[in-house]
C-alpha positions in Angstrom: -54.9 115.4 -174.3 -54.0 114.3 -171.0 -51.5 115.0 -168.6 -49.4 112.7 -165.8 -47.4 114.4 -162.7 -45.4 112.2 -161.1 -44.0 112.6 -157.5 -42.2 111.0 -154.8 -39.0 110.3 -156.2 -35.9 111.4 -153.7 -32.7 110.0 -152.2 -32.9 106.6 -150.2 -30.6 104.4 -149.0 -30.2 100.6 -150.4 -32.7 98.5 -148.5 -35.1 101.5 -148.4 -38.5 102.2 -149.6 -40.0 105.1 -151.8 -43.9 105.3 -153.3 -44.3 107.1 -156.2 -47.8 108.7 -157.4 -48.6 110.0 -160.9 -51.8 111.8 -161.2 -53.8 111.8 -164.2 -55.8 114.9 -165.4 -57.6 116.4 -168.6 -58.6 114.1 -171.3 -58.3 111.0 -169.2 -61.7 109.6 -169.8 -61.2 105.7 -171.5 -57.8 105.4 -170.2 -57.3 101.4 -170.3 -53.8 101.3 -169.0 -51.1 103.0 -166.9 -47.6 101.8 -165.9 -44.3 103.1 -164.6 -41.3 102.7 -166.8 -37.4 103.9 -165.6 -34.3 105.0 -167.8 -30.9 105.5 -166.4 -28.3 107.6 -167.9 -26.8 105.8 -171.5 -29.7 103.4 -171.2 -33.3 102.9 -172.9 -36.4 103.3 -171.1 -37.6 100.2 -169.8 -41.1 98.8 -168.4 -41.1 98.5 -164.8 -45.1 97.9 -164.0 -48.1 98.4 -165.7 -51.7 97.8 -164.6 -55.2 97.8 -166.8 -58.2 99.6 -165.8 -59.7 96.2 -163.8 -56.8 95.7 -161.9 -54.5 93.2 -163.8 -51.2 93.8 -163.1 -47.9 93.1 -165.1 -43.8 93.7 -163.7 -40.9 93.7 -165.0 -38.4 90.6 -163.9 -35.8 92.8 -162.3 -39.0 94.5 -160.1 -40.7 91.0 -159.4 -41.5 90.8 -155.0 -40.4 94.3 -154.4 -42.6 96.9 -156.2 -46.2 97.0 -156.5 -48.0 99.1 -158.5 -51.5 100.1 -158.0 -54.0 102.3 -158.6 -57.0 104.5 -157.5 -59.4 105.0 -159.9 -61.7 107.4 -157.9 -58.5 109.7 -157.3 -57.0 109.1 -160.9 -53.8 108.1 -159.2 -51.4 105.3 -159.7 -48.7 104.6 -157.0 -45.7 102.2 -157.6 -44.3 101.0 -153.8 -40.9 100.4 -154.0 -39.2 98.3 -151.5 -36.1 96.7 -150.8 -34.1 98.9 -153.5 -30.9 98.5 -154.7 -28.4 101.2 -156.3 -29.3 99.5 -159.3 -32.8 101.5 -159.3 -31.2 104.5 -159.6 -33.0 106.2 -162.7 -35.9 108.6 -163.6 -39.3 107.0 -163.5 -41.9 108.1 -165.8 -45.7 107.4 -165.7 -47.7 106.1 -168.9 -51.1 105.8 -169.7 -52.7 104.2 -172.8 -55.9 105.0 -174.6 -56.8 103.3 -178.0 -54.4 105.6 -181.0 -52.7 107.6 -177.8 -50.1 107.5 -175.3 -49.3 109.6 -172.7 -46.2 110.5 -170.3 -45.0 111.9 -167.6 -42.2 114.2 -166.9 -40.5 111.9 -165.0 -39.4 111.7 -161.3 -35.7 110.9 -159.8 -34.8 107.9 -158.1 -31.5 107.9 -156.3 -30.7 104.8 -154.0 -27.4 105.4 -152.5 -25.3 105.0 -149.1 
């Protein structure tokens, strides 16, 4: 089993910026894939980024030329950058990771982007 710990969510004003971490730890050997997904109160979760072990990256429309996720492999951290956000952002973000037969989540981090 592993486990994710997300952090850096807060209060931020449209227009702002937050970066958002999740560390990985325990069983995390063969992990092929890690994203960010976002649910907002009376809404499903949704996809927001996701990136495979070499690098290949994959966003969501709504995310498209203001987030970018990455990751650091020797630190077993992935970071989503958000940029230019809008009230629309507002949700908890949750970090995933894949291994073949598992998935794993986070316990999720607030967003709040508001004047």
């Amino acid at each position: 089993q592993a486990q994710l710990v997300e952090s850096g969510g807060g209060l931020v004003q449209p227009g702002g910026s937050l970066r958002l971490s999740c560390l990985a730890s325990g069983s995390i050997f063969r992990i092929y894939s890690m994203g960010w997904y976002r649910q907002a109160p009376g809404k499903q979760r949704e996809l927001v980024a996701t990136i495979t072990s070499g690098g290949m990256t994959n966003y969501a429309d709504f995310v498209k030329g203001r987030f970018t996720i990455s990751r650091d492999s020797a630190k077993n951290t992935v970071y989503l950058q958000m940029n230019s956000l809008k009230p629309e952002d507002t949700a908890v973000y949750y970090c995933n990771a894949a291994k073949t037969g598992y998935i794993y989540w986070g316990q999720g981090t607030q967003v709040t982007v508001s004047s």
